[in-house]
Residue, then its C-alpha position, 0 to 999 in steps of 0.5 A: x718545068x724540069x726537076x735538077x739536083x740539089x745536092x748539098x744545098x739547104x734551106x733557112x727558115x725563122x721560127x716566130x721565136x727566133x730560131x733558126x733552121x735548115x731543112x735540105x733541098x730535095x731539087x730544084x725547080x725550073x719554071x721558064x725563068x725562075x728557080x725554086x728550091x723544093x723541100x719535102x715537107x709533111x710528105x710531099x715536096x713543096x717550094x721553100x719560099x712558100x713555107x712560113x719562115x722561109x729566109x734563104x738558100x744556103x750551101x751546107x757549108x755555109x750553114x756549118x761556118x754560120x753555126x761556128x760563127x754563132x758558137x765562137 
C-alpha cells in the first residue's frame, strides 16, 4: 500500500435530492492494482467509493467549469 498526493483534485458526490457536491482528496491510495481516492470523512480518512453518493473524481478545475456551465 502506498499514500500518494492528492493535490488538486476532488471528489463528486449526489445527495438523494439531487444536489450535487465536492469534498477534496486528502491522498490517494494505491493497493496492488487499484487506485482510491481517500477523503477525510467524520474524522478519519475513508475511500470516496464507499461513501453513499459517490459519483466521480474530478480535478478542481474541472468542478469550476461545471459550476460555470450549470450558471451560464
Amino acid at each position: 500500500m502506498a499514500l500518494l498526493p492528492a493535490d488538486g483534485f476532488v471528489a463528486q458526490f449526489m445527495t438523494q435530492d439531487g444536489d450535487r457536491y465536492t469534498e477534496p482528496l486528502i491522498c490517494w491510495r494505491e493497493d496492488d492494482t487499484c487506485v482510491y481516492g481517500m477523503v477525510l470523512h467524520k474524522g478519519s480518512l475513508r475511500r470516496a467509493e464507499a461513501l453513499n453518493g459517490f459519483l466521480n473524481y474530478r480535478t478542481a478545475e474541472e468542478q469550476s467549469e461545471c459550476r460555470l456551465h450549470a450558471v451560464g
